[in-house]
C-alpha positions in Angstrom: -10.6 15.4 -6.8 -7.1 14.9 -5.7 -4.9 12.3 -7.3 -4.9 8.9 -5.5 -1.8 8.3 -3.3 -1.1 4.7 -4.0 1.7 2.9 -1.2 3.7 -0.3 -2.4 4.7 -3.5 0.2 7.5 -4.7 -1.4 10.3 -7.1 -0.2 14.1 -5.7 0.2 16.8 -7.2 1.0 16.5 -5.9 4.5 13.2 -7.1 5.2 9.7 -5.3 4.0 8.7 -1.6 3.0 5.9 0.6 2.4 7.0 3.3 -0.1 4.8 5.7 -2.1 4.4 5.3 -5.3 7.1 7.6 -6.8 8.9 8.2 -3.7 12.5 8.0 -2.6 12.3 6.6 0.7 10.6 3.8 2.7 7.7 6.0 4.7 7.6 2.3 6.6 10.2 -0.4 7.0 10.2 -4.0 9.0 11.1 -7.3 9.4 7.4 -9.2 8.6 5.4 -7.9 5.9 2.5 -8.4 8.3 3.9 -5.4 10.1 4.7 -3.5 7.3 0.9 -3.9 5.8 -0.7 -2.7 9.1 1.9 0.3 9.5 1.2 1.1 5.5 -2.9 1.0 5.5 -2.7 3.0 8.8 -0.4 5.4 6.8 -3.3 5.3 3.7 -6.5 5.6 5.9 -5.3 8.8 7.0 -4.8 10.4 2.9 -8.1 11.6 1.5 -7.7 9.2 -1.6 -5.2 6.2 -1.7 -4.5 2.8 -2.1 -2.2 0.3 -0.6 -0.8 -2.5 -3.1 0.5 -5.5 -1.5 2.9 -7.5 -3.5 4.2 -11.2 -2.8 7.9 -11.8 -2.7 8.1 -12.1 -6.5 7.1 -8.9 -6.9 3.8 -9.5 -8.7 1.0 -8.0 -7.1 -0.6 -10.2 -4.4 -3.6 -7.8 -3.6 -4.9 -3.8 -3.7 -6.6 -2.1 -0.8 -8.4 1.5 -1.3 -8.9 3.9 1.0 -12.0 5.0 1.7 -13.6 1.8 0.2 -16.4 4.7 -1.3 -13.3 5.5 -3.9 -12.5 2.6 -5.1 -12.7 2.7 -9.3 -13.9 -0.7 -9.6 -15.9 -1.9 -6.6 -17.5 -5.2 -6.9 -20.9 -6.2 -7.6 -23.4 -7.3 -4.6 
């Protein structure tokens, strides 16, 4: 199985990102982080195994999307 590919959505100083984790550049940059998200899980639907985490403007972690939803390591019950 190949190692999950995991995107941040981080605020800059210039407006939103999407950046792999580990990466040196922005693979998406914009001015809404509603942009940024859509642009980002595009970008993650299309790896074999990822995840996008979404963080608010402090920098915590708001929420985690995983992509497919069949590999995510702790799916909910129901």
């Amino acid at each position: 199985m190949a190692q999950r590919k995991i995107y941040h959505v981080t605020k800059t100083d210039e407006g939103w990102q999407g950046k792999l984790e580990g990466g040196q550049r922005a693979s998406v940059k914009g001015d809404t982080k509603e942009e940024v998200v859509k642009k980002t899980i595009e970008l993650a639907k299309n790896q074999e195994d990822s995840s996008v985490r979404i963080h608010k403007l402090d920098g915590e972690i708001q929420e985690e999307r995983t992509y497919p939803r069949k590999s995510d390591p702790f799916p909910p019950e129901g």
